[in-house]
N, C-alpha and C positions, 0 to 999 in steps of 0.2 A: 207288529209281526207276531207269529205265532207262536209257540215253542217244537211246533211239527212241520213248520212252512217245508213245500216238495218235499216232504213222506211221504209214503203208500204205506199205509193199514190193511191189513184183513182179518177181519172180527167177525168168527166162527158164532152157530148159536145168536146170530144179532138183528131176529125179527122182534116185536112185541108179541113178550108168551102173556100169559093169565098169572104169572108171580112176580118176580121182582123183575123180571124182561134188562138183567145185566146187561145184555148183550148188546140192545138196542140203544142203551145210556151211554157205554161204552162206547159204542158208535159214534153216535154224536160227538162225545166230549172229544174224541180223535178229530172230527171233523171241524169242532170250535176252534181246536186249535191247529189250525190249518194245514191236517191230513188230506190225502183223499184215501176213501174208504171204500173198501171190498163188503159189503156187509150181505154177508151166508147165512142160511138156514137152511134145512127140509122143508121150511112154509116160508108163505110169500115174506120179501123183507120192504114188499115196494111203499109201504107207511112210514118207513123207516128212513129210506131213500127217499121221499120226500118232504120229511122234515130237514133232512140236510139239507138238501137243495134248495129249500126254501128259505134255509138262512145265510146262505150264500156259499155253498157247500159242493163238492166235487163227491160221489157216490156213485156206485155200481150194485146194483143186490142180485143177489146170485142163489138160487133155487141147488145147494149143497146135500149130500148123504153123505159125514165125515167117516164110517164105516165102509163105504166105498173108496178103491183107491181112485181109476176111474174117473170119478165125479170128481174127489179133491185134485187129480193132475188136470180138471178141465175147469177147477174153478180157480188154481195158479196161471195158466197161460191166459184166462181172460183177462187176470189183474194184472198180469204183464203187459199184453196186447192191448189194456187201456189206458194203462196209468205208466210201462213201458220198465217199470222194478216192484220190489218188494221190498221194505224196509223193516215193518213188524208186523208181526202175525201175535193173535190172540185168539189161544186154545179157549174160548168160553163156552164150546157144545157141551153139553152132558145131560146126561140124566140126575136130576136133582134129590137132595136129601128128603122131600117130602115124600119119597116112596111109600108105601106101607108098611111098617116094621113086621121083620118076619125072623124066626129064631133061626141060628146057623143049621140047626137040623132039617128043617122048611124050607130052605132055598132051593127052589129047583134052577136045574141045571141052564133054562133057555132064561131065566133072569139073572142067574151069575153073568153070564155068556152077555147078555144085551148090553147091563152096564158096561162090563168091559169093550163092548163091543164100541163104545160112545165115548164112554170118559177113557180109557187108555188106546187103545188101536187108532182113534179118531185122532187126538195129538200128534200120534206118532208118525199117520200118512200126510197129517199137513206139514211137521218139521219135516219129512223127506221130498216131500215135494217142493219146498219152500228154500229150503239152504241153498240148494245150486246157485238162485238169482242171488239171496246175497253174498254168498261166495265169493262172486264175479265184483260183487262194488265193496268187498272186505268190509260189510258191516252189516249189523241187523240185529233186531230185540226181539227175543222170542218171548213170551207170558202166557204162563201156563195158568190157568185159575185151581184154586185149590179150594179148603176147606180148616175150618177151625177142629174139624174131626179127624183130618191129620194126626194129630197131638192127643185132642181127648179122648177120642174115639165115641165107640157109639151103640149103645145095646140093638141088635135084633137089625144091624144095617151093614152086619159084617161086607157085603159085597160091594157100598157104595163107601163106606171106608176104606176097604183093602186097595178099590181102584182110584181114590184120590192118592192116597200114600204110594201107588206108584207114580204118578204125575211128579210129585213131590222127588222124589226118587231122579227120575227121566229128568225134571230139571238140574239136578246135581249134577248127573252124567254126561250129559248133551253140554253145558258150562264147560266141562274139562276138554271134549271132544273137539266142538267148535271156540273156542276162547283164542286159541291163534288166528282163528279166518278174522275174528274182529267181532265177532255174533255172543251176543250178552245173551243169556238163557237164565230166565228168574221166575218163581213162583208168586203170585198177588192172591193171598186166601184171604178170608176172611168168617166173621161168626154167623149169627143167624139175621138173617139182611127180613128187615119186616115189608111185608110187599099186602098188595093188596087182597089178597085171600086172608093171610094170617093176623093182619089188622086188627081187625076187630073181634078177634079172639082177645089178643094182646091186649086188650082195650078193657074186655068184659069180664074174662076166665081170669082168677085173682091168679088162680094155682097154675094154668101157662104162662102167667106174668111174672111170676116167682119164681118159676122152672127160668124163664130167661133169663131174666132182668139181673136177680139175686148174686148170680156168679157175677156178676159188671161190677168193675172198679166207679163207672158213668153208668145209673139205673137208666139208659136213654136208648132209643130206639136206635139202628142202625139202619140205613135206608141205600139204594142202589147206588146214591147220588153222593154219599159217603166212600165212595173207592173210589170217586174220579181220581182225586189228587194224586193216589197211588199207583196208579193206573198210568196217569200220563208222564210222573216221575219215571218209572219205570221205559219207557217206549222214548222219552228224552234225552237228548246228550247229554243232562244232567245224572243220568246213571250209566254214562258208558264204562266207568270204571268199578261195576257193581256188576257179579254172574254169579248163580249157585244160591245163589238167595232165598228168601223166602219171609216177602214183607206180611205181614197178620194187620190186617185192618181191623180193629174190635174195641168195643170199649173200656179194655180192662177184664176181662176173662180172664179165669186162670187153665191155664196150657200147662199139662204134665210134658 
């Protein structure tokens, strides 16, 4: 048996991108252990949907704009209408930390506005569209993904910090709000996850390697396949007595 046997997942952001594709690992590791999975993006997820289903897996992918409310209340009633509830939902869209570093005097307005528009509004249409179902069966794990830059922050990225540190935030609050329906609301961050772009920088650039590596209690890569455990802890009846949280997957960094 599984640790998710009859769960419904829905795992935002969960096609295969060109970086660490969390989303898509995610997926899966819900699926291994015997979810079934909603798995959303703005691009296709149907690769993703078929690796589950090929390992003997229950899957729906779903063509999502979490910036849309819309799109998010027609990607909850599909997952209702197939799988018949909602159990957890996993915030993993965003726009990622590789943006282009840019000074807080430089940000224009329609790239403040974007990130927020993904990483906080996009959370926030899926928990309201999502609570009602588990309202109704008084239970449900929300996980929101976060960032090691919560904590440390981050020169020249003020707009993709300030919108994790609300997530961060959103999960505290949401914990207090829903914690009587039964609905656990927790944060799963973590540091800098080496994927296949940044690789072989990691590899070759001493001084990227140093920049990472150096702050690590563990000098060792961090990889997508490294959150599973916290992940599905998380989403587990092994943390139904855990909200407000906020687990750090990392090698030993130091977090002011």
């Amino acid at each position: 048996m599984g640790r998710l046997d009859n769960r419904v997942a829905i795992v935002t952001g969960g096609s295969h991108g060109e970086r660490a594709a969390l989303g898509a690992v995610f997926a899966k590791a819900l699926a291994a252990e015997g979810a079934n999975v909603v798995v959303a993006d703005i691009r296709d997820c149907s690769s993703v949907v078929g690796e589950i289903e090929a390992a003997g897996g229950r899957a729906l992918g779903l063509r999502v704009d979490v910036r849309n409310q819309d799109s998010v209340n027609a990607m909850v009633a599909a997952a209702v209408g197939r799988f018949g509830q909602i159990d957890i939902l996993v915030n993993n869209a965003a726009i990622g930390s590789n943006i282009p570093p840019v000074s807080v005097t430089d940000i224009g307005m329609d790239a403040w506005d974007d990130i927020y528009a993904v990483n906080v509004r996009g959370p926030f249409l899926c928990v309201k569209a999502a609570v009602p179902h588990m309202r109704l069966r008084n239970y449900g794990k929300i996980i929101n993904i976060g960032s090691s830059m919560m904590y440390s922050g981050a020169p020249n990225r003020l707009h993709y910090v300030s919108a994790k540190g609300a997530v961060l935030a959103m999960s505290r609050a949401l914990s207090r709000e829903l914690g009587p329906h039964g609905i656990c609301v927790n944060t799963l961050a973590y540091g800098l996850v080496t994927s296949r772009i940044n690789e072989q920088a990691l590899d070759d650039d001493i001084e990227y390697r140093n920049h990472a590596f150096k702050p690590r209690a563990m000098p060792v890569h961090l990889r997508a396949e490294d959150l599973v455990g916290g992940l599905v802890f998380l989403a587990s009846a092994e943390s139904d007595h855990m909200t407000g949280q906020c687990l750090m997957v990392d090698p030993g960094s130091i977090h002011n």
